[in-house]
Backbone as JSON, one array per atom type, in Angstrom:
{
  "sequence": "XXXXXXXXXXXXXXXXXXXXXXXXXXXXXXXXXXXXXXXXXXXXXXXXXXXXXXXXXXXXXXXXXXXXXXXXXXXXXXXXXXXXXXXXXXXXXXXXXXXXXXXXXXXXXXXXXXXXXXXXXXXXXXXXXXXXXXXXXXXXXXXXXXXXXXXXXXXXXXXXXXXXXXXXXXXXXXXXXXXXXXXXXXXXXXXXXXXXXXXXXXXXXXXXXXXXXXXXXXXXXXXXXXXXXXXX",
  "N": [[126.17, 86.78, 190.49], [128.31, 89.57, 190.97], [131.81, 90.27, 189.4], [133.3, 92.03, 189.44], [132.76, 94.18, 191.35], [130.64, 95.77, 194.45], [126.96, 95.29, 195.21], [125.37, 98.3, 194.77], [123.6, 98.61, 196.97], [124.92, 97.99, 199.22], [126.84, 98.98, 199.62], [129.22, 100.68, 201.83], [131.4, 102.84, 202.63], [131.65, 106.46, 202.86], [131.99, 108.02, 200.99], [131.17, 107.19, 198.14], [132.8, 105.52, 196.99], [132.78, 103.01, 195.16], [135.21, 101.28, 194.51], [138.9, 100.72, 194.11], [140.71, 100.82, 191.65], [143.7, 99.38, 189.7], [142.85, 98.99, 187.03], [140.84, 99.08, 183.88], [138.33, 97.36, 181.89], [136.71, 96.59, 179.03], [134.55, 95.02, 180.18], [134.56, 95.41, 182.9], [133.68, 98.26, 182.53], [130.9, 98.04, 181.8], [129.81, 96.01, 183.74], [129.91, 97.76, 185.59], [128.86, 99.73, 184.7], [126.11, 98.95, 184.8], [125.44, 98.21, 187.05], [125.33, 100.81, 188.24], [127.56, 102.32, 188.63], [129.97, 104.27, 188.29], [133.37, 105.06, 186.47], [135.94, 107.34, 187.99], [138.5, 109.64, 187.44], [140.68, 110.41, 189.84], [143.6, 112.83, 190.1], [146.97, 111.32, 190.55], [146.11, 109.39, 191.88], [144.78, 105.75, 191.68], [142.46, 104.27, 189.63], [138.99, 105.37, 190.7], [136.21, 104.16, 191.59], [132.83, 105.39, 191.5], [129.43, 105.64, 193.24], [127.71, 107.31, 194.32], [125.94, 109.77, 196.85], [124.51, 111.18, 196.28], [122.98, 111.24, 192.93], [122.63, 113.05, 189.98], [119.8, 113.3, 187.65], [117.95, 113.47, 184.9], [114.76, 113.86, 184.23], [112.67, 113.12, 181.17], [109.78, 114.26, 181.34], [110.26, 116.45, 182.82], [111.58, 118.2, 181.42], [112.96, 121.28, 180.2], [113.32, 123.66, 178.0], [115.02, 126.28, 176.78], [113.41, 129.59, 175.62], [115.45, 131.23, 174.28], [116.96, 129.08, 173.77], [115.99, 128.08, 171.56], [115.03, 130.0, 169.57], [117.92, 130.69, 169.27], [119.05, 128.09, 167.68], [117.07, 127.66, 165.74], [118.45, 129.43, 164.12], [120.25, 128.02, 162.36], [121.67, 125.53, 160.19], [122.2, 123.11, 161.14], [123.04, 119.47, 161.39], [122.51, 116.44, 163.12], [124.56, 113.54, 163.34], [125.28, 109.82, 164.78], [127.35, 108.02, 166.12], [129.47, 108.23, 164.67], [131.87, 109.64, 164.67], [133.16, 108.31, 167.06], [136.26, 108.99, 168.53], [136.67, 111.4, 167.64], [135.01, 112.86, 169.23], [135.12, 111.96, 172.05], [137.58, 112.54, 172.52], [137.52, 115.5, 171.76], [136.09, 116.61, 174.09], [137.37, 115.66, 176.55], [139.19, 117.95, 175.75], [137.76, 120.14, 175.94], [137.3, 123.34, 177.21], [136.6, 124.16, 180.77], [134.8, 126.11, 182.86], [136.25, 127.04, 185.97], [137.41, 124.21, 186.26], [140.04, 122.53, 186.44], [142.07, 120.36, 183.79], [140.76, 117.58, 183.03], [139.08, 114.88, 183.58], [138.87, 112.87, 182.32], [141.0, 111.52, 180.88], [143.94, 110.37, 178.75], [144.58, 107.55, 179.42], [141.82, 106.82, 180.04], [140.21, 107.62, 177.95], [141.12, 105.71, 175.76], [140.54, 103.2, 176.56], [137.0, 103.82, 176.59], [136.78, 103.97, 173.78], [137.77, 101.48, 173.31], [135.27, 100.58, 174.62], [132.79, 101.59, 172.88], [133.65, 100.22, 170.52], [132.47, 97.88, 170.97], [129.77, 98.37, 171.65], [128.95, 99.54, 173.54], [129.02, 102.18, 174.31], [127.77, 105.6, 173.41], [127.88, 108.03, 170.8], [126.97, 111.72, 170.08], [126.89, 113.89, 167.07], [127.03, 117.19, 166.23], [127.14, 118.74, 163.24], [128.14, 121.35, 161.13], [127.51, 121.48, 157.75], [130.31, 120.26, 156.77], [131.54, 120.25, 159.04], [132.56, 119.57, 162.01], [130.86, 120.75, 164.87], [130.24, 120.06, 167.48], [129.67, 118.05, 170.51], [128.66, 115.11, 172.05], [128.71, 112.21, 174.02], [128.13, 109.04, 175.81], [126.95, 106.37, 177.41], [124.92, 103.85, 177.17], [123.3, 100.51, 178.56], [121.54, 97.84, 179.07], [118.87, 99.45, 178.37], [119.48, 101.55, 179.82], [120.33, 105.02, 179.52], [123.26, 106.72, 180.44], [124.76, 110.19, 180.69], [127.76, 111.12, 179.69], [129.81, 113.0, 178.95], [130.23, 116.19, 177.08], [130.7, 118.8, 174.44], [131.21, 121.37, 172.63], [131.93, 123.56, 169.74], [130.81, 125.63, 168.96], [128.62, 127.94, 169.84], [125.8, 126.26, 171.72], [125.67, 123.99, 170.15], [125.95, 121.63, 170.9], [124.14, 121.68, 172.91], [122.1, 120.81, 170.92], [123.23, 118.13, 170.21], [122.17, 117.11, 172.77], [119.72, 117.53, 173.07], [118.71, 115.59, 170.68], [119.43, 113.49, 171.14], [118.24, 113.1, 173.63], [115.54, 112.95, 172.09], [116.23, 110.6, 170.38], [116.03, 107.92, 172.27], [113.75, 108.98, 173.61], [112.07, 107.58, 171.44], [112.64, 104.69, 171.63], [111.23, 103.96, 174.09], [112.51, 105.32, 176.2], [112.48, 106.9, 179.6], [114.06, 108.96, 180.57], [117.15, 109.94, 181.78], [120.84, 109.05, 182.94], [122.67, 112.16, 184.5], [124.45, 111.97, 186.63], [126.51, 114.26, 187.65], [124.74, 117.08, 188.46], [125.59, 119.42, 187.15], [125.02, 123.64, 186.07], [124.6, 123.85, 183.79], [123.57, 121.55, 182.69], [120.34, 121.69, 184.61], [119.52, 123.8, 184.05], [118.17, 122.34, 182.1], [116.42, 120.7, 183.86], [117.8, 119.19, 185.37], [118.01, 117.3, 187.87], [118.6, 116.61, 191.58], [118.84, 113.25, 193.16], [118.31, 110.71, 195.68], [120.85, 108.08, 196.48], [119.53, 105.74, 196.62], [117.13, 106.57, 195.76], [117.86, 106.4, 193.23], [118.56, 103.95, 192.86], [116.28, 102.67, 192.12], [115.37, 103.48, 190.52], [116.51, 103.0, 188.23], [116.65, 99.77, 188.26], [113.67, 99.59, 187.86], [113.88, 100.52, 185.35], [115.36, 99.15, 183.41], [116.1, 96.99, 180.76], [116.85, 94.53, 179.26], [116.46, 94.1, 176.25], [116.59, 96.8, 174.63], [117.49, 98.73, 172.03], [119.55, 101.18, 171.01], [119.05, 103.15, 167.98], [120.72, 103.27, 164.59], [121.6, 105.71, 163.61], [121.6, 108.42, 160.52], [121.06, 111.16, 159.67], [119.92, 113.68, 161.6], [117.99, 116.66, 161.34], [118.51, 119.72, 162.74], [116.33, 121.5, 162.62], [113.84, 120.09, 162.09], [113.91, 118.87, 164.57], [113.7, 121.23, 166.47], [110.56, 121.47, 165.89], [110.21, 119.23, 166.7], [110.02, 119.45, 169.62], [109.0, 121.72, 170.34], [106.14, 121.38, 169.17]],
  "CA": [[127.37, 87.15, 191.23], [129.04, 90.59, 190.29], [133.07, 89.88, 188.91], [134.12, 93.49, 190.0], [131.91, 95.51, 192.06], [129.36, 95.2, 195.26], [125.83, 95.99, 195.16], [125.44, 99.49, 195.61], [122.77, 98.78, 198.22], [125.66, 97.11, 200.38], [128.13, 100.1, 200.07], [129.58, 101.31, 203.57], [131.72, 104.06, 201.72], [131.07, 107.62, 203.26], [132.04, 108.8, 200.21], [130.7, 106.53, 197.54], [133.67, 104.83, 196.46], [132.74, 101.12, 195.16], [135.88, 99.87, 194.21], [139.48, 101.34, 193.68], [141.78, 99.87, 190.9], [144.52, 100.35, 188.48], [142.82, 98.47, 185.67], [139.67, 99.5, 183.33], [138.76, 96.97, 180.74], [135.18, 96.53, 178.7], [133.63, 93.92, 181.02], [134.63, 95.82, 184.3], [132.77, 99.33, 182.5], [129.96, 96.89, 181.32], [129.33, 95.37, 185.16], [129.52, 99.08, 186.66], [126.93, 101.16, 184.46], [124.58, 98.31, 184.6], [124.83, 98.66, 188.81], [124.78, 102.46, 188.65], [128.7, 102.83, 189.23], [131.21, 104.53, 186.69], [135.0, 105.51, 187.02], [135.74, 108.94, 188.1], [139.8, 109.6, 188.28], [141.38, 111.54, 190.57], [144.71, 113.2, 189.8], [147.88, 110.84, 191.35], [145.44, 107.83, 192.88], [144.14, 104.73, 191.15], [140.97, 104.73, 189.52], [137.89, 105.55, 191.74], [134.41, 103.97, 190.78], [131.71, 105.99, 192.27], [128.07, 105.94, 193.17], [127.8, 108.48, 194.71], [124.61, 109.49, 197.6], [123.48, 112.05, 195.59], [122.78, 111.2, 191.67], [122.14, 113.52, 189.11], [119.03, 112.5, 186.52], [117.0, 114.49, 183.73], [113.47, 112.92, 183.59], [112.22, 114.08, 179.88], [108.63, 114.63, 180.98], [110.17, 117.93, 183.27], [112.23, 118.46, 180.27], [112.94, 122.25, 180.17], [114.41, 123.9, 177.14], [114.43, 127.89, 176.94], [113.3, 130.12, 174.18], [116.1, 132.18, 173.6], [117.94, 128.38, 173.03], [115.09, 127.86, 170.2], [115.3, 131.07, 168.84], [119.33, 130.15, 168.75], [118.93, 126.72, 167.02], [116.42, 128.47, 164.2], [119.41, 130.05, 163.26], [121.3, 127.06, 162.17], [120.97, 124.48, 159.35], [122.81, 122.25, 161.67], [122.33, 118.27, 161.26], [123.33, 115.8, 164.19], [125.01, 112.27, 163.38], [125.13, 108.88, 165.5], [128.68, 106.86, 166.07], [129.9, 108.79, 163.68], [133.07, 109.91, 165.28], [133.09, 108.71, 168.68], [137.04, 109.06, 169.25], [137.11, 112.82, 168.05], [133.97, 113.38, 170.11], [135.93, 112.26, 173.47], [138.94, 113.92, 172.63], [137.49, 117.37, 171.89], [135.03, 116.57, 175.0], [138.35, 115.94, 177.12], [140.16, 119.1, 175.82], [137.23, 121.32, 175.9], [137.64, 124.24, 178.59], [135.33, 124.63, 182.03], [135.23, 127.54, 183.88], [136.57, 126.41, 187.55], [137.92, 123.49, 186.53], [141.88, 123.06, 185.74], [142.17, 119.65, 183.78], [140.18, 116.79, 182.61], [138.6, 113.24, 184.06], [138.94, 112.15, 180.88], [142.62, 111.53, 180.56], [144.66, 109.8, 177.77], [144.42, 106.45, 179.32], [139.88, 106.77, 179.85], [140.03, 107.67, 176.23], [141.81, 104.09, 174.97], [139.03, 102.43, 177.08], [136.09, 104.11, 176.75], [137.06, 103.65, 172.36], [137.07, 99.74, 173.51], [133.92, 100.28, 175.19], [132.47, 102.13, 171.77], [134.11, 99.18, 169.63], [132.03, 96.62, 171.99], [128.58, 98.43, 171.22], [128.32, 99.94, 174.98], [129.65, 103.91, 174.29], [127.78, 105.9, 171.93], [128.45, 109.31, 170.62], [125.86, 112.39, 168.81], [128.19, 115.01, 166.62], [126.58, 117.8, 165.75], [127.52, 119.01, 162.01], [127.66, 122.56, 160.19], [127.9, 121.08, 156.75], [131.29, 118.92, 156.93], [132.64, 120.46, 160.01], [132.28, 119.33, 163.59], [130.96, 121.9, 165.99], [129.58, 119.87, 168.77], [129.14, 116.62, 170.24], [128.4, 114.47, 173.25], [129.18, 111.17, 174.14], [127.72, 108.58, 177.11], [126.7, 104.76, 178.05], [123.73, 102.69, 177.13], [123.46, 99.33, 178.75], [120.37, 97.21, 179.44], [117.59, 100.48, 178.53], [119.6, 103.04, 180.4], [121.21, 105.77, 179.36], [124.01, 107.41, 181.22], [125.45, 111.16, 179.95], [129.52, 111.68, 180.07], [130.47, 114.68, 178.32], [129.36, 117.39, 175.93], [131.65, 119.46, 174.03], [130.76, 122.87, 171.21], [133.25, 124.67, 168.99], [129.75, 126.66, 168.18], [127.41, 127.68, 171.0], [124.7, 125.72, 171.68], [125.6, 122.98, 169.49], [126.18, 120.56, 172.55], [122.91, 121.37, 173.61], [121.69, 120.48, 170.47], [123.11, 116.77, 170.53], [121.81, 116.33, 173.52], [118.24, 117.34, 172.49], [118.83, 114.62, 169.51], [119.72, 111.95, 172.47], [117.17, 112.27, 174.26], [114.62, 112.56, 171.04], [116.37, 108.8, 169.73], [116.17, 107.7, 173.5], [112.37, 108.66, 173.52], [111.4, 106.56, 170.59], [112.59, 103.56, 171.54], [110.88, 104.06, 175.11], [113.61, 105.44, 177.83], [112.18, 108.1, 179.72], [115.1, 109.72, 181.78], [119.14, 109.3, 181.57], [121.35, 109.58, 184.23], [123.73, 112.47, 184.18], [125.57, 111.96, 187.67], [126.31, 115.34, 188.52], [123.94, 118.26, 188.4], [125.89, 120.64, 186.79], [124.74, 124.57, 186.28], [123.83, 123.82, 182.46], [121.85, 120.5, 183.06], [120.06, 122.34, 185.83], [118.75, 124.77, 183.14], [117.39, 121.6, 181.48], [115.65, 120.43, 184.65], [118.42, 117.88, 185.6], [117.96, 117.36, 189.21], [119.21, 115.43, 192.47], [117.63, 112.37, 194.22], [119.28, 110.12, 196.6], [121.36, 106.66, 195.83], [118.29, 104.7, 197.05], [116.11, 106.57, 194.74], [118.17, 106.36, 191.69], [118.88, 102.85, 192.29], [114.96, 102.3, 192.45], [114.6, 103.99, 189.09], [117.61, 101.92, 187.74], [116.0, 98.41, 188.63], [112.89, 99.75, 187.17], [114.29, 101.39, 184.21], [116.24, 98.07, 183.24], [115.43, 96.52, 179.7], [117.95, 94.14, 177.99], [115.73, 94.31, 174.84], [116.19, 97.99, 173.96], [118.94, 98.78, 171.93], [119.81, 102.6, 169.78], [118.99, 102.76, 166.52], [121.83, 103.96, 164.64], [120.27, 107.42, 162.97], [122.05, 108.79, 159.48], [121.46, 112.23, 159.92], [118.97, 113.99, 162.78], [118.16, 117.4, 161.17], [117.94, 120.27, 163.74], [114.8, 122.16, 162.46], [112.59, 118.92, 162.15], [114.08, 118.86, 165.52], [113.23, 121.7, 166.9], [109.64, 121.2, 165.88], [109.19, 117.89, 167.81], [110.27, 120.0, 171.05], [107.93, 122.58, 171.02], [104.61, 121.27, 168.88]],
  "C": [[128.19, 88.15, 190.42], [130.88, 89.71, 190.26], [133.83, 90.99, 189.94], [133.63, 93.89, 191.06], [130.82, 94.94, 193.44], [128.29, 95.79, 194.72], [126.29, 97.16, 195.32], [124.54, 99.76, 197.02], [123.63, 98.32, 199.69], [126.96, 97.88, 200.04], [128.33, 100.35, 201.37], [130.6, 102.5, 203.2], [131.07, 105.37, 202.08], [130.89, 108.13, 201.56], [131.71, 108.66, 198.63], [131.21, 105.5, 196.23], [133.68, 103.34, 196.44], [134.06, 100.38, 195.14], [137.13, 101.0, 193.6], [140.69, 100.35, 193.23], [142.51, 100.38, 189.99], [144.04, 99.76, 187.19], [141.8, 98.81, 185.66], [139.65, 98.49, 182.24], [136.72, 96.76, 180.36], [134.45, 95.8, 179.63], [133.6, 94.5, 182.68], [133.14, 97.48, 184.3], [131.11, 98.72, 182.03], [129.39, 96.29, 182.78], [128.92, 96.57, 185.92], [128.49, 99.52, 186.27], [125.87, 100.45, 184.57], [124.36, 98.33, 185.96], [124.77, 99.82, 189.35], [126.13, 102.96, 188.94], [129.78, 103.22, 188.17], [132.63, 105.41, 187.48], [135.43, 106.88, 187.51], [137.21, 108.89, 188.37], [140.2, 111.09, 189.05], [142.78, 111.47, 190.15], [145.6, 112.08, 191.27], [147.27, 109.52, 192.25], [145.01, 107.1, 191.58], [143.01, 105.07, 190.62], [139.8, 104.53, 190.32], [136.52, 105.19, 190.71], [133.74, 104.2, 192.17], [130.33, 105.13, 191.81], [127.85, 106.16, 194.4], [126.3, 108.74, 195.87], [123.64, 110.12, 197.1], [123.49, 111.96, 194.06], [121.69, 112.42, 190.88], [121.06, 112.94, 188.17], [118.13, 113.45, 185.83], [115.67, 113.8, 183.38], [113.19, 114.0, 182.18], [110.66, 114.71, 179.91], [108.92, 116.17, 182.07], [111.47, 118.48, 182.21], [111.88, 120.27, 180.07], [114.01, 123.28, 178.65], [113.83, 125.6, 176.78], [114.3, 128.48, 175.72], [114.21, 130.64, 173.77], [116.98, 130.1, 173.04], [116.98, 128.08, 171.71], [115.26, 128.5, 169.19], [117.28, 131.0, 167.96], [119.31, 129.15, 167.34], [118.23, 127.2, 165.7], [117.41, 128.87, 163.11], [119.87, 129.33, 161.96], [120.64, 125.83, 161.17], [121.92, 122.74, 159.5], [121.98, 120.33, 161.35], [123.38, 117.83, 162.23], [123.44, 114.38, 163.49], [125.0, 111.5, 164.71], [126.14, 108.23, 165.18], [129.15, 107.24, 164.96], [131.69, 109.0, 163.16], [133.54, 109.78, 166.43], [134.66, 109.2, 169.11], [137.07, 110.44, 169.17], [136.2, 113.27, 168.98], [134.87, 113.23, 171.69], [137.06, 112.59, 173.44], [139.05, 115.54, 172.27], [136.42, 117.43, 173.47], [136.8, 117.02, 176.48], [139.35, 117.3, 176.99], [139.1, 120.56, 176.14], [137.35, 122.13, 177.43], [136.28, 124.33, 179.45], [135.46, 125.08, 183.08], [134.98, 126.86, 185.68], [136.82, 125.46, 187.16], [139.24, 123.48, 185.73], [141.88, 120.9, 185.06], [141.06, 119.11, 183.26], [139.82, 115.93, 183.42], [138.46, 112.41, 182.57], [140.5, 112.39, 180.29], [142.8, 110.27, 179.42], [143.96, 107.85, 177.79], [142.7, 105.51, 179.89], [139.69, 106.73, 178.48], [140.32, 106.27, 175.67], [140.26, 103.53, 175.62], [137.5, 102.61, 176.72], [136.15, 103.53, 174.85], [136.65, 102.51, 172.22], [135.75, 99.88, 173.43], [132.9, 100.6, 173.81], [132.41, 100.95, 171.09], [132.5, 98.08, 169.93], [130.35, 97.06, 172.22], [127.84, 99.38, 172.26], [128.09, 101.31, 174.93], [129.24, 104.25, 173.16], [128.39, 107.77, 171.5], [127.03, 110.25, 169.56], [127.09, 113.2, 168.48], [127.1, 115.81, 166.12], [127.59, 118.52, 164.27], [127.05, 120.38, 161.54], [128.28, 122.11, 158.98], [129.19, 120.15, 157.23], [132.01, 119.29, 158.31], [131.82, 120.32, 161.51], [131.9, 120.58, 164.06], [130.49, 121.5, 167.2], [129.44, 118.39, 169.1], [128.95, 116.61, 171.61], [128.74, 112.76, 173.08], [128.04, 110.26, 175.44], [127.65, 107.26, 176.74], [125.62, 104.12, 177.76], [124.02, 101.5, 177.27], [122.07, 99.23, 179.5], [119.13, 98.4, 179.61], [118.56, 101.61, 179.6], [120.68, 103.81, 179.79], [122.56, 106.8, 180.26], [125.36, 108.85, 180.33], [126.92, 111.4, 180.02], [129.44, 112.51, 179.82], [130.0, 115.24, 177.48], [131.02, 118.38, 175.57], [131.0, 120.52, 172.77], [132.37, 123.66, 171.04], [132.16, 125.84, 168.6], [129.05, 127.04, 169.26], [126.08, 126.66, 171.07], [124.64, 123.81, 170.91], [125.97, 121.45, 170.28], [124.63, 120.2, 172.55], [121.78, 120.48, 172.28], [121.88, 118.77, 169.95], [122.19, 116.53, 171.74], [119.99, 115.88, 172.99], [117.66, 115.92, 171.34], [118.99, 113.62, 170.4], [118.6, 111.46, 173.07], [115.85, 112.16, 173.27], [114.56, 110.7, 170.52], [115.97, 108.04, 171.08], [114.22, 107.43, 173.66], [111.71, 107.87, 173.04], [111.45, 105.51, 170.62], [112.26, 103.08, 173.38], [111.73, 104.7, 176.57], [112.89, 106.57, 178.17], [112.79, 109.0, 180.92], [116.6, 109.26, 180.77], [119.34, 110.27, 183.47], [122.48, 110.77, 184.11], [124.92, 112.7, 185.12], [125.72, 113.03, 188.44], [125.54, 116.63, 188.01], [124.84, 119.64, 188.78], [124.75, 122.16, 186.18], [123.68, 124.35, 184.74], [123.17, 122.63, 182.28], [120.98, 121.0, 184.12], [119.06, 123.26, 184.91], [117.78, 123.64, 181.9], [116.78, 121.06, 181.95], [116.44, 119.37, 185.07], [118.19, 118.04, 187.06], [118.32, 116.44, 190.58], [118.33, 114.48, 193.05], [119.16, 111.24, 194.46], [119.41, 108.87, 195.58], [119.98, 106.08, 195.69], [117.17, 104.74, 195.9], [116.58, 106.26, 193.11], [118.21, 104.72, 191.52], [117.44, 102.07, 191.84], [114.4, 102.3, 190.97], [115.53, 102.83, 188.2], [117.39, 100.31, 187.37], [114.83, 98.64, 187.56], [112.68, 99.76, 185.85], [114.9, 100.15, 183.24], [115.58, 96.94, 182.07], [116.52, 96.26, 178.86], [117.4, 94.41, 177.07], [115.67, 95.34, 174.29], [117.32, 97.98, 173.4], [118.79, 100.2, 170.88], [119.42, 101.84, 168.61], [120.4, 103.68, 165.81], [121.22, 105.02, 163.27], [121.83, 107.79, 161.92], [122.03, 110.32, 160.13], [120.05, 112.65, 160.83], [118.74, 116.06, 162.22], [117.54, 118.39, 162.16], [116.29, 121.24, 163.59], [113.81, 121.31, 162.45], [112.79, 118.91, 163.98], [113.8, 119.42, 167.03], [111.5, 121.19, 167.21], [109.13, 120.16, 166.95], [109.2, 118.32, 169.15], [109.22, 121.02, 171.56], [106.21, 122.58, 170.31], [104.12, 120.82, 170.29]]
}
């Protein structure tokens, strides 16, 4: 018996709104990502938990990564960390700028929570590193074998892309072979992220579903070994 939330197979929601409330607390974000449903706010309303008809997802075996970003990454004697820093990671993720959009979904009072959620083992974070200084990170959700992507953020080019690559590398090894990233934005799109209906994601979701996996928590992830494992 869910606490918070319905099935998502027993939504009636045109618009794929499970459940709208003014409170967020670890056990409510903890019940949603494990049924496929996470918070999304809208400016001046309550918080909105989606799942949505159309889900974003990145399987890793159509895993697309382009040469000129290889040729980039060569450059760089970048190394990626694990839970390193998760709060500066979602507060440069929340401030970072995106062309057409005015604002954040990651406001002041997502940040306190999502930190909980971090604390509580659920929220992890990659940082990418040029020697001692941040230039990149990402953030997202693991619960019961699935991964789910939030945000990405670079003070450097590329160096986003290069957590992620490190995500889904740790992700691989301990068997996951997808994440979810919700919406199929322009730059997951160039990594083969692609749409499939509720029905199908929830299909993969069920499938996908493995209390027994859990991150390993990785020291340093260096990007040239890194490269290598991408394109031998």
């Amino acid at each position: 018996m869910n606490q918070w939330f319905p099935f998502p197979e027993d939504m009636v929601d045109p618009d794929g709104i499970a459940l709208i409330s003014d409170e967020v607390s670890v056990s409510m974000l903890k019940e949603a990502y494990s049924l496929g449903i996470f918070p999304w706010p809208h400016e001046n309303l309550p918080i909105l938990w989606f799942c949505p008809e159309e889900r974003g997802v990145l399987e890793f075996n159509e895993l697309h990564i382009s040469r000129s970003l290889i040729k980039d990454l060569r450059k760089h004697n970048w190394h990626i960390t694990m839970n390193h820093c998760f709060e500066d990671v979602i507060r440069q993720c929340a401030s970072q700028p995106r062309p057409g959009q005015e604002g954040t979904w990651i406001t002041s009072f997502l940040i306190d929570k999502y930190i909980e959620f971090h604390k509580a083992g659920f929220a992890h974070s990659f940082e990418c590193w040029n020697k001692n200084q941040l230039v990149g990170g990402m953030y997202g959700v693991f619960i019961e074998g699935i991964f789910s992507g939030e945000s990405m953020f670079f003070k450097t080019p590329n160096a986003s892309k290069a957590c992620l690559l490190a995500a889904i590398d740790t992700l691989k090894k301990i068997g996951v072979q997808w994440i979810d990233i919700q919406m199929v934005t322009d730059h997951m799109k160039r990594f083969g992220g692609k749409d499939i209906s509720r029905d199908q994601f929830l299909i993969k979701l069920k499938q996908s579903k493995n209390m027994s996996l859990s991150l390993p928590q990785k020291d340093k992830i260096f990007v040239q070994g890194l490269i290598k494992k991408f394109i031998d």
